[in-house]
C-alpha positions in Angstrom: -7.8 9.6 -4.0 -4.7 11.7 -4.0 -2.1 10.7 -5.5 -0.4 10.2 -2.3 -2.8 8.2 -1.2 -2.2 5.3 1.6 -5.1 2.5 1.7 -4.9 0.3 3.8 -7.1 -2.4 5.8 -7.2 -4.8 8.8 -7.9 -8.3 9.3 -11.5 -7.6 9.8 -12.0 -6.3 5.6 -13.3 -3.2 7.3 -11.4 -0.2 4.9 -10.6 2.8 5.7 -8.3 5.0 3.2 -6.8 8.6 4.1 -4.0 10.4 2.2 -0.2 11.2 3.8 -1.6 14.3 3.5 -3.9 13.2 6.6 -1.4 11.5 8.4 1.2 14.2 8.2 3.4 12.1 6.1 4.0 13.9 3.5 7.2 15.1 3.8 9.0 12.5 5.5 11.0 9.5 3.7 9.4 6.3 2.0 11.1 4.5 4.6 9.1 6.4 7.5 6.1 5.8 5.6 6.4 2.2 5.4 7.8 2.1 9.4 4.3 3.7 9.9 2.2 1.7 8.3 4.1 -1.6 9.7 3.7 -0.2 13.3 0.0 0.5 12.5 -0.5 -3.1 10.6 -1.5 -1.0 7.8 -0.7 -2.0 4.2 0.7 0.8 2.0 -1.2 2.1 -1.3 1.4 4.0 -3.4 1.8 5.5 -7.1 5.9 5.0 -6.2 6.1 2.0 -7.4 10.3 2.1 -8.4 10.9 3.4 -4.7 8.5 1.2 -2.9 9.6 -1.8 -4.3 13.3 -1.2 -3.7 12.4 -0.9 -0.1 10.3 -4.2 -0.2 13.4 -5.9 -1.6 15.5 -3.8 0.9 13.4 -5.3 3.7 13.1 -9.0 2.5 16.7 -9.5 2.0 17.5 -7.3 5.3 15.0 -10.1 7.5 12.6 -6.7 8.2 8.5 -7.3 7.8 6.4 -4.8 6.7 2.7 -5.0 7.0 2.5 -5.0 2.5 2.3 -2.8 -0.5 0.2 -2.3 -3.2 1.5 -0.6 -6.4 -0.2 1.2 -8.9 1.6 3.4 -11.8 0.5 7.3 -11.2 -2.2 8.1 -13.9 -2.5 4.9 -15.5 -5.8 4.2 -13.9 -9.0 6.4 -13.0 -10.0 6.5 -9.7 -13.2 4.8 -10.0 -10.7 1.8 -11.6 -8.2 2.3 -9.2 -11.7 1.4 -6.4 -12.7 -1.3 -8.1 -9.1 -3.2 -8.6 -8.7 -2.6 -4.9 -12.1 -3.7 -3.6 -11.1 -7.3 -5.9 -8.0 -7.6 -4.2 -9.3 -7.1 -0.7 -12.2 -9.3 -1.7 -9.4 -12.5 -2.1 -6.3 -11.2 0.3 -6.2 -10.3 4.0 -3.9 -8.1 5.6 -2.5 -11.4 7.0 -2.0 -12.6 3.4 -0.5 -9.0 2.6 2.2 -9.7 5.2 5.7 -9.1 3.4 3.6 -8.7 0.2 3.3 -6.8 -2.9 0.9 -6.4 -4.9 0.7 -4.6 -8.4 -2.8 -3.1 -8.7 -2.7 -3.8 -12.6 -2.7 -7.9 -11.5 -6.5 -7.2 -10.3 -8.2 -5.8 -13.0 
């Protein structure tokens, strides 16, 4: 996975992951990114976690829903890790659960 990477999945535990590379989100603001995923029902998978989380608190305290975030520091975990601490969470949380959420990936190892 990139380290851009957005994972996400819908109520259904079917996962799909692509990159912001994919989506063409690359260059645009955190904030856009999360606006996307929320309009998609998407949850976010991001290696900004100092950003991300400011926006989470941001949103919380501003009444705004987003769809969830998972954080992960960048390079702490190998992507075969980084699969496996991800398939566990989505094993116990829905995207419903994920609603307003975050989730540290290092909670799920």
């Amino acid at each position: 996975m990139p380290p851009s990477a957005i994972c996400w999945w819908r109520c259904g535990r079917g996962v799909e992951i692509t990159s912001a590379q994919e989506m063409g989100l690359v260059a645009v603001p955190d904030r856009t990114q999360l606006e996307w995923c929320q309009a998609q029902g998407r949850v976010l998978y991001t290696f900004n976690v100092r950003d991300f989380y400011a926006l989470h608190t941001e949103y919380l305290s501003s009444g705004r829903t987003h769809a969830g975030i998972i954080l992960a520091p960048q390079q702490r975990y190998s992507i075969g890790e980084q699969m496996r601490r991800l398939l566990r969470l989505i094993a116990i949380r829905s995207a419903t659960d994920m609603h307003n959420q975050v989730a540290f990936l290092s909670a799920w190892g």
